[in-house]
C-alpha positions as CSV (number, residue, x, y, z in Angstrom):
1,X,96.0,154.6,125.4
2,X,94.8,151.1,126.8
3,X,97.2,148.7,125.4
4,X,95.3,145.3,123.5
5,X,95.9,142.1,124.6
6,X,96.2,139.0,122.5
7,X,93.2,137.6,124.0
8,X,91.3,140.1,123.4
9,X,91.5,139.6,119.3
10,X,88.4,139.1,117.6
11,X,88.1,135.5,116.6
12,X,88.3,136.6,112.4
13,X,91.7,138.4,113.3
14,X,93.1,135.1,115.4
15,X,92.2,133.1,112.0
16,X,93.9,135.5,109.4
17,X,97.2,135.2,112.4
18,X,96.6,131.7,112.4
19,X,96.9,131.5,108.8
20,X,100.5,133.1,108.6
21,X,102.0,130.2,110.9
22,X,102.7,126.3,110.5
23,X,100.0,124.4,111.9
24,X,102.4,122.4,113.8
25,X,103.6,126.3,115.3
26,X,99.7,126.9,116.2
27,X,99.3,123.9,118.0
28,X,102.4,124.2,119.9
29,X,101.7,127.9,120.7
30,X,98.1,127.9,121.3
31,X,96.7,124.8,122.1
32,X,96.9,124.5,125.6
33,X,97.0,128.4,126.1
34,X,93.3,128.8,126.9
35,X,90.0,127.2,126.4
36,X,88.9,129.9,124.0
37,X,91.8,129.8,121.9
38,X,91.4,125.6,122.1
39,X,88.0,125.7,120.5
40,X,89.4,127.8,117.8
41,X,91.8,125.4,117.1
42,X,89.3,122.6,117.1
43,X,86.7,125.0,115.1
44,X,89.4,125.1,112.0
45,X,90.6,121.7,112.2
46,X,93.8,121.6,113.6
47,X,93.8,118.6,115.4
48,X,92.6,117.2,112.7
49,X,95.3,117.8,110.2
50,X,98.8,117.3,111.5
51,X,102.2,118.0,109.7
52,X,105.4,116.7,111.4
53,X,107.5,117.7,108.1
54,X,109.7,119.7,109.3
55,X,113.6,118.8,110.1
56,X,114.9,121.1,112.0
57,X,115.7,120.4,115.5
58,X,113.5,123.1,116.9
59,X,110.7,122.0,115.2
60,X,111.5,118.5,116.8
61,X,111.2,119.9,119.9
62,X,107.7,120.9,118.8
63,X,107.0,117.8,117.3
64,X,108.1,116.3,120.4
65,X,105.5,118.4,122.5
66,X,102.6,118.2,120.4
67,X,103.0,114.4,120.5
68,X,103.5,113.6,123.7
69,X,100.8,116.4,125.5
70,X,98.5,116.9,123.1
71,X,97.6,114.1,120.6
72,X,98.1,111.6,123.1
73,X,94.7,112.6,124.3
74,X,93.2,114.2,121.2
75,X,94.7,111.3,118.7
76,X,91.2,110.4,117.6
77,X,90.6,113.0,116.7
78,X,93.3,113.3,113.7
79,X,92.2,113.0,110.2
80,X,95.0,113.6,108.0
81,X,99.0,113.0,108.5
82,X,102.0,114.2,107.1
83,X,106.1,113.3,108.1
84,X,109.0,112.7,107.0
85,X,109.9,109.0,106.5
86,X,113.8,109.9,106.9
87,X,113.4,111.4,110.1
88,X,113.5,109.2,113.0
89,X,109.8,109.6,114.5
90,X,109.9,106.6,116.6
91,X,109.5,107.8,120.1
92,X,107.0,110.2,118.3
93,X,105.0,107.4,117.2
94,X,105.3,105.0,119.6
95,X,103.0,107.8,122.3
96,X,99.9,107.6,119.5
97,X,96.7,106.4,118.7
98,X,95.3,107.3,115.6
99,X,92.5,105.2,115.6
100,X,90.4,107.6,112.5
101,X,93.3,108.3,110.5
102,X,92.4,108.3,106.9
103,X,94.8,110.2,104.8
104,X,98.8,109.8,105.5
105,X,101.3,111.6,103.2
106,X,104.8,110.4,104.0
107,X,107.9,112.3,102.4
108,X,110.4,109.4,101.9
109,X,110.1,105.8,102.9
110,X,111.2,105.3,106.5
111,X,115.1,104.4,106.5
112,X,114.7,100.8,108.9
113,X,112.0,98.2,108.6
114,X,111.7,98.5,112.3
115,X,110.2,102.1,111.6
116,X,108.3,101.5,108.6
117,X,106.5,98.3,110.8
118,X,105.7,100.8,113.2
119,X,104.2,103.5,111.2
120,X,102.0,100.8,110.0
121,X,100.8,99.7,113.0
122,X,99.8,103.3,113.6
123,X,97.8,103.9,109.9
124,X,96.3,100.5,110.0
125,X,93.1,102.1,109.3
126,X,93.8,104.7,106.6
127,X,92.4,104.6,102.9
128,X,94.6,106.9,100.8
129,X,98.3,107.7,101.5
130,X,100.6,109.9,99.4
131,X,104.0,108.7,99.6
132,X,106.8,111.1,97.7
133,X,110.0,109.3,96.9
134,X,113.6,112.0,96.8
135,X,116.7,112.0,95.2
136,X,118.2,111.8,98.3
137,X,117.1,107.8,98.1
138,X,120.3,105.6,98.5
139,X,118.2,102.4,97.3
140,X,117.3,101.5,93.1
141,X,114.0,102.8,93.1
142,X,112.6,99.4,91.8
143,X,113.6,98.2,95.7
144,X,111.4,101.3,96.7
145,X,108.3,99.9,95.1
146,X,109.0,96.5,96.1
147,X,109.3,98.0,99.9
148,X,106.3,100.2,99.1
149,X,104.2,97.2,97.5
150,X,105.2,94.1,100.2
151,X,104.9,95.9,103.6
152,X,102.7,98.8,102.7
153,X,99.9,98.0,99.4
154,X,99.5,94.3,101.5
155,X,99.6,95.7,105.3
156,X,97.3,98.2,104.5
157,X,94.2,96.3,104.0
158,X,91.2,99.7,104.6
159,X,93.8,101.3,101.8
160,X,92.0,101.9,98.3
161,X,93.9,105.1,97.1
162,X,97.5,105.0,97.1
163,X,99.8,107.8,95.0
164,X,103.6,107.3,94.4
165,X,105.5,110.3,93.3
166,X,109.1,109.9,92.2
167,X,111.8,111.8,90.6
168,X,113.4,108.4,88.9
169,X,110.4,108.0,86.3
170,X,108.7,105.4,88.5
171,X,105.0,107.2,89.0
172,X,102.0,105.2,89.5
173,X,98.9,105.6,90.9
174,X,96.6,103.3,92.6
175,X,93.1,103.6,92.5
176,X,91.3,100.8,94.6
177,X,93.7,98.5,94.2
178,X,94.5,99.2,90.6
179,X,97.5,100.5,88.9
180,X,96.3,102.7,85.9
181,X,100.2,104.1,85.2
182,X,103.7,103.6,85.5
183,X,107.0,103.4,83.9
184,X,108.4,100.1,84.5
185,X,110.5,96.9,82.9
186,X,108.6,94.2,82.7
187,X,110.9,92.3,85.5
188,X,109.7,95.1,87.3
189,X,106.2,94.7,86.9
190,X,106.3,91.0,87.2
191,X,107.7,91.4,90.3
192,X,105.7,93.7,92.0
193,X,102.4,92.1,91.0
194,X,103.1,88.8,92.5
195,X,103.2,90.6,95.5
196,X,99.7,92.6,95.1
197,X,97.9,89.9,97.2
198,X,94.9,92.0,96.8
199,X,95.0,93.4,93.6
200,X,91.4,92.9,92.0
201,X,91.8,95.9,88.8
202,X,94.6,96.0,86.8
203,X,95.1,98.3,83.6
204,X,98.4,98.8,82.4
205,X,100.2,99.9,78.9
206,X,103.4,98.0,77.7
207,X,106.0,99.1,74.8
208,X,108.3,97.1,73.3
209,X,111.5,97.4,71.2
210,X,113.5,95.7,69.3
211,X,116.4,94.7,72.3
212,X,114.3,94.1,74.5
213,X,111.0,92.4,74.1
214,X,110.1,89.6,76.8
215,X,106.7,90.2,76.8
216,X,103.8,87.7,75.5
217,X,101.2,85.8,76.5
218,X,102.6,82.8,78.2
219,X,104.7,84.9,80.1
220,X,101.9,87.6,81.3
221,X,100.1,84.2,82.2
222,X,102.4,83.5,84.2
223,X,102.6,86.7,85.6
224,X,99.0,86.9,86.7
225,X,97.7,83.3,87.3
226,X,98.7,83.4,90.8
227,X,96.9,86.8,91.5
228,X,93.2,84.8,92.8
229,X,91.4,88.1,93.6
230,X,92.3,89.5,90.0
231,X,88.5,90.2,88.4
232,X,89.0,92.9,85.9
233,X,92.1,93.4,83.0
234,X,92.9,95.5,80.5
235,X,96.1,96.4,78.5
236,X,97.9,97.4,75.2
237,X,101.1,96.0,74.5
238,X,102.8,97.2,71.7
239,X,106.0,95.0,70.0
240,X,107.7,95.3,66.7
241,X,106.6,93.4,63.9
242,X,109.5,91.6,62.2
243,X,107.3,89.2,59.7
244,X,104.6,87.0,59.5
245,X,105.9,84.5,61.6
246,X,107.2,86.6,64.6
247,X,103.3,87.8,64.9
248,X,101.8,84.4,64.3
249,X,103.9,83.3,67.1
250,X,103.2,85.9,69.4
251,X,99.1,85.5,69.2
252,X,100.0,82.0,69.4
253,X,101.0,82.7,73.1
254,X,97.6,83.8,74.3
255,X,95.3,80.7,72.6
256,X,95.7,79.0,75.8
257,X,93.0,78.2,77.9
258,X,94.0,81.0,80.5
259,X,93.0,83.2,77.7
260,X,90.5,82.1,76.0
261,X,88.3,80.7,79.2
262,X,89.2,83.4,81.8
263,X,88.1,86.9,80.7
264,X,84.6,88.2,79.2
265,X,86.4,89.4,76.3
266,X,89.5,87.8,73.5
267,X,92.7,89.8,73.4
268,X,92.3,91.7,69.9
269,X,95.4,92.2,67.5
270,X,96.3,94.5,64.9
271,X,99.6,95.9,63.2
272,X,99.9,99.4,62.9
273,X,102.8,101.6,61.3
274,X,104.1,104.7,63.5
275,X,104.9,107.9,62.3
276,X,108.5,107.0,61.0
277,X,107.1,103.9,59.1
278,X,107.7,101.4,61.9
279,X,105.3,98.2,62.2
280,X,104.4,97.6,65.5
281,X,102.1,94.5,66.4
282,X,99.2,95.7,69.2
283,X,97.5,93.5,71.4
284,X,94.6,94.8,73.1
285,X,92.5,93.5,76.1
């Protein structure tokens, strides 16, 4: 019997192998074996789509490889990039080019500043990132997003889809520079929205109670006055209703000219009672 050789696979059966392994273990085993097995590769995208994910040191050594051989020439190539922020992919990075890279999803925030500058320099171009914060964070995860919001939301300037995935509660999503969700304090979200240089859409949701309210319209004023690309705002802000003079004194709050000047629309209040007869006052923009 003639034994088969690996080469001599049809091209359908190399796929359906292909499709058992880690594309990082396809590039390092295959990619420079021959040319026909190097236009497969570039037939299904794998230089296109590159995961450096993995953290164990033999996979290192193949992250190591496929860096420094193979997408230091084919770099332009690469579309979409995924590693590991804790890992230290510095001398990784520093051999790239990645001049068409348009998606990045990064699995923890880099551990130094030195490496998140870096990375930066490398996906100055992209337009949607996926960034995936872990338990194993040793930071509050309000310093995360301030982190995530100062050197990456205003570095990034091609950026208009960016998706934050936490396991403290902290989950937003931006959508062309907007934040549609999150679950924040409102220190929080004062904070990071001074720092959204760029921010031109903002829709957010607000709930108050009765311990902790700081929320009205001077402050949100505040807030937003210094944000000079802002062109679009919407929100609902819920607060308890004590009497008739805790509400006239919040709708008092946004009659300034900031208010009333600065947006197509008034902000629109009602009281509503919630299921266990609670009166909450709404304002609505």
């Amino acid at each position: 019997m003639m034994a088969s050789c690996f080469n001599d696979l049809p091209d359908l059966v190399l796929f359906e192998i292909f499709q058992y392994l880690k594309s990082l273990d396809v590039l390092y085993s295959f990619s420079n074996f021959n040319e026909r097995l190097y236009n497969l590769l570039w037939e299904k995208f794998y230089f296109r789509n590159i995961d450096l994910t993995c953290n164990d040191e033999h996979s290192r050594i193949k992250s190591d490889y496929v860096c420094s051989t193979i997408l230091q020439f084919e770099g332009e190539f690469v579309h979409t990039f995924r590693l590991n922020g804790q890992l230290d992919h510095t001398e990784q990075l520093q051999r790239l080019v990645l001049p068409n890279l348009k998606i990045v999803e990064l699995i923890e925030l880099p551990k130094t500043v030195d490496q998140l500058e870096l990375l930066l320099l490398k996906i100055v171009n992209t337009s949607q990132i996926t960034i995936r914060l872990g338990t194993s964070l040793e930071v509050r995860p309000t310093y995360s997003l301030i982190v995530l919001y100062e050197k990456i939301f205003n570095q990034l300037v091609s950026l208009n889809v960016c998706d934050v995935h936490s396991p403290f509660g902290v989950d937003f999503r931006l959508v062309n520079t907007e934040i549609i969700r999150y679950e924040l304090t409102y220190d929080d979200l004062d904070y990071i929205v001074r720092h959204l240089k760029h921010l031109k859409h903002l829709k957010f949701k607000y709930n108050g109670n009765l311990l902790y309210t700081t929320i009205n319209g001077l402050l949100l004023e505040e807030t937003l006055s210094g944000l000079k690309t802002l062109i679009e705002l919407h929100f609902k802000i819920k607060i308890p209703y004590r009497d008739e003079e805790n509400y006239n004194e919040f709708v008092s709050t946004f009659q300034t000219h900031y208010w009333q000047c600065n947006w197509d629309r008034r902000v629109r209040f009602e009281t509503k009672e919630d299921s266990v007869q609670k009166k909450y006052i709404h304002a609505i923009l």
